[in-house]
N, C-alpha and C positions, 0 to 999 in steps of 0.2 A: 637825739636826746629830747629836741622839743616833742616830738612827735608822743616820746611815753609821758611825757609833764600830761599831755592834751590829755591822755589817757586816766591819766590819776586823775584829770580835773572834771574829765565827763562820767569818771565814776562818783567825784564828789556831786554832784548835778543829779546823778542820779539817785543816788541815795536821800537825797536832799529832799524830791523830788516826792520820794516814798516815806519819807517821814514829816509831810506836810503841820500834821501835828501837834509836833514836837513842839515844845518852848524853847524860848530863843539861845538860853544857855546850852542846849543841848548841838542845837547846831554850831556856835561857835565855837563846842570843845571838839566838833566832828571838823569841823575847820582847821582847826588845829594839828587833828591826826592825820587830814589828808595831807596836809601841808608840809607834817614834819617826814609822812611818809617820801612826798617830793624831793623834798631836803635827801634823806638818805641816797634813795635813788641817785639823785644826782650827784653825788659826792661818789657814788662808786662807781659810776660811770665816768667821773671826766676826773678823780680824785684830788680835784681843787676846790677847796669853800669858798673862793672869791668867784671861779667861773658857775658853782652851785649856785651859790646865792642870785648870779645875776642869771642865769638863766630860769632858773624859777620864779622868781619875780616879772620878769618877761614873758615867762610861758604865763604865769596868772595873769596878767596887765591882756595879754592875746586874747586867753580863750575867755576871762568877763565881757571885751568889749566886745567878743564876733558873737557872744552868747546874747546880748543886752540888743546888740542892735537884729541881732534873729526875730529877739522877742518882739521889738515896733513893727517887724513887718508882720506879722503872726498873728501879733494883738489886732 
């Protein structure tokens, strides 16, 4: 299950990525659909909203911080 969050989330990444841009509403409503798209995902996969919610919030909390600290060595 974390493994497809990662997947939705290095799609959000990319996309993100490719609409440099964009203004900043734009992004946080694309935030929004990746996220709510996670949400389902998740719910139909484990068909629990308490184990959804918490492992989507853990898959996001994961893949910012391995993304964030990619970037300082990179940078």
């Amino acid at each position: 299950m974390i493994i497809l969050q990662f997947i939705i989330w290095s799609g959000y990444t990319l996309i993100e990525w490719l609409s440099k841009h964009d203004q900043l509403i734009y992004k946080v409503m694309m935030f929004f659909v990746f996220f709510y798209l996670a949400l389902m995902l998740g719910n139909y996969v484990t068909k629990s909203v308490r184990k959804t919610l918490f492992i989507t919030a853990l898959s996001l909390v994961i893949y910012t911080s391995i993304h964030y600290t990619l970037a300082l060595f990179v940078h």
